[in-house]
C-alpha positions in Angstrom: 209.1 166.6 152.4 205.4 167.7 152.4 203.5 168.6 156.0 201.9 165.1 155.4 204.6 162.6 154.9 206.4 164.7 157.9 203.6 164.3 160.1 203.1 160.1 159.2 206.9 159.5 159.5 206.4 161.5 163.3 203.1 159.5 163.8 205.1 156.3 162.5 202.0 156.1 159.6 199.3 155.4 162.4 195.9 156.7 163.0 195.5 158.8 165.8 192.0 158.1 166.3 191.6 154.6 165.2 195.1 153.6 166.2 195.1 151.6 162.9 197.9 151.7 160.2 197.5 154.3 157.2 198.7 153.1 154.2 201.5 156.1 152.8 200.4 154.2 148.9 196.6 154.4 149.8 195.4 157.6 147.7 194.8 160.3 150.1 191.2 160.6 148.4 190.5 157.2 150.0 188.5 156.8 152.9 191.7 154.7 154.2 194.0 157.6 152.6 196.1 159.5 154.7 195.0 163.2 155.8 196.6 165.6 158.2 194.3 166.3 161.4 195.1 170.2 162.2 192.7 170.5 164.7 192.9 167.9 167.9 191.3 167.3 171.2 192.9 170.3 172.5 194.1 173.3 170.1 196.9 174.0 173.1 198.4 170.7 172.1 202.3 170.7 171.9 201.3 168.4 168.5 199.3 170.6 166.2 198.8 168.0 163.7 198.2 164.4 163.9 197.9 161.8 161.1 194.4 160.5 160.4 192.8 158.6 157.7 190.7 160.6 155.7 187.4 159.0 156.8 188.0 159.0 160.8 189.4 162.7 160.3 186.3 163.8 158.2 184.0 161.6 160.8 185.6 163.7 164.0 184.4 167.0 162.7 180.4 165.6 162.4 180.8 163.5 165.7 183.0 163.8 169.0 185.9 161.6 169.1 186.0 158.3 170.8 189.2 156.4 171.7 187.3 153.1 171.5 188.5 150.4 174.0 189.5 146.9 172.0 187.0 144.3 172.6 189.6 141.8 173.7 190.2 143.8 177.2 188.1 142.6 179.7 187.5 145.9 181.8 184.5 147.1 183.2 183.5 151.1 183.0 185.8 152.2 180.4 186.5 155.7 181.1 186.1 158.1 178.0 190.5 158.8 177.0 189.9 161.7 175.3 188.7 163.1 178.4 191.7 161.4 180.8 193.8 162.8 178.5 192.5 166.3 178.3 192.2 166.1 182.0 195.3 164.5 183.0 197.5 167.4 180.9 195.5 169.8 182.5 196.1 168.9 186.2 197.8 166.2 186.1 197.6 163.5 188.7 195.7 160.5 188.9 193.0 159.2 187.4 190.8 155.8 187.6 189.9 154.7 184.4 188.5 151.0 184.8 188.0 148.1 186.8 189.2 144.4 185.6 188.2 141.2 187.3 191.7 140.0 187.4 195.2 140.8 188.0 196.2 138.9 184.5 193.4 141.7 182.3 194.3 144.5 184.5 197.9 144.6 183.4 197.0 143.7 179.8 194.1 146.8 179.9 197.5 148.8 181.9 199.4 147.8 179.0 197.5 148.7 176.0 196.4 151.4 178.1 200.3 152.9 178.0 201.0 152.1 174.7 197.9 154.4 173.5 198.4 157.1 175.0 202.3 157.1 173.4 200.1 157.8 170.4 197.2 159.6 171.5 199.5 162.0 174.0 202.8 161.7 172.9 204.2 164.5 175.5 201.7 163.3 178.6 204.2 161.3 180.4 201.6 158.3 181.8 202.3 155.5 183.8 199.8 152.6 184.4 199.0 152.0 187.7 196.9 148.3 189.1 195.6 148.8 192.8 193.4 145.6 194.1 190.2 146.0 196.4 186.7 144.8 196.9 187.4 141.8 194.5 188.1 143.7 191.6 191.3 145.1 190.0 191.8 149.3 189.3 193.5 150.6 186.4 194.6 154.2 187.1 196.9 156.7 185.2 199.0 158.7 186.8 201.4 161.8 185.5 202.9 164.5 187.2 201.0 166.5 188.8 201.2 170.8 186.9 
């Protein structure tokens, strides 16, 4: 197997930065193609390479990469997750990362919010955390602390 198709079948054929499906049949001189990402948020990542299509991977090296939050969550403050993740394996900890209006889009935001970072962090073990106050709902992620 080439570096590529071992890095997709790790990435299960998914976009790190988009979190979108890559085609493996799309050419890999397509914007939508597939291309391995050898450089990340953080060159001390445990996952040198990450699967990116060709167009997000050639957009990260002009502009900084942003994990963008799906317009269905209704969160306020978004945190930036490159950041929380860069942060959180760092120190570890805890770490606030937005405020929902209700219990119900809190735990879907807690939700997606694990999900991602099995892709965008695969060795940060995260857990989603939902703490209620002042009328409002926080989402925080918590790992161990290094």
């Amino acid at each position: 197997m080439s570096l590529l198709e071992d890095v997709a079948e790790r990435d299960g054929w998914r976009c790190w930065v988009c979190d979108e499906p890559v085609d493996p049949g799309t050419p890999v001189n397509d914007a939508r193609g597939p291309s391995v990402d050898s450089r990340t948020a953080d060159r001390k990542a445990k996952v040198p390479e990450r699967l990116a299509h060709r167009a997000c991977n050639t957009r990260k090296g002009a502009v900084k990469v942003v994990i963008a939050w799906p317009d269905r969550l209704r969160v306020a403050e978004p945190a930036p997750l490159i950041a929380v993740a860069d942060r959180l394996a760092r120190k570890g900890g805890r770490e606030v990362v937005a405020r929902a209006p209700s219990r119900a889009d809190a735990q879907e935001a807690a939700d997606w919010l694990t999900d991602r970072f099995s892709r965008l962090a695969p060795d940060l073990p995260v857990t989603a955390t939902i703490d209620q106050g002042g009328g409002q709902f926080l989402i925080a992620l918590t790992t161990p602390r290094r």
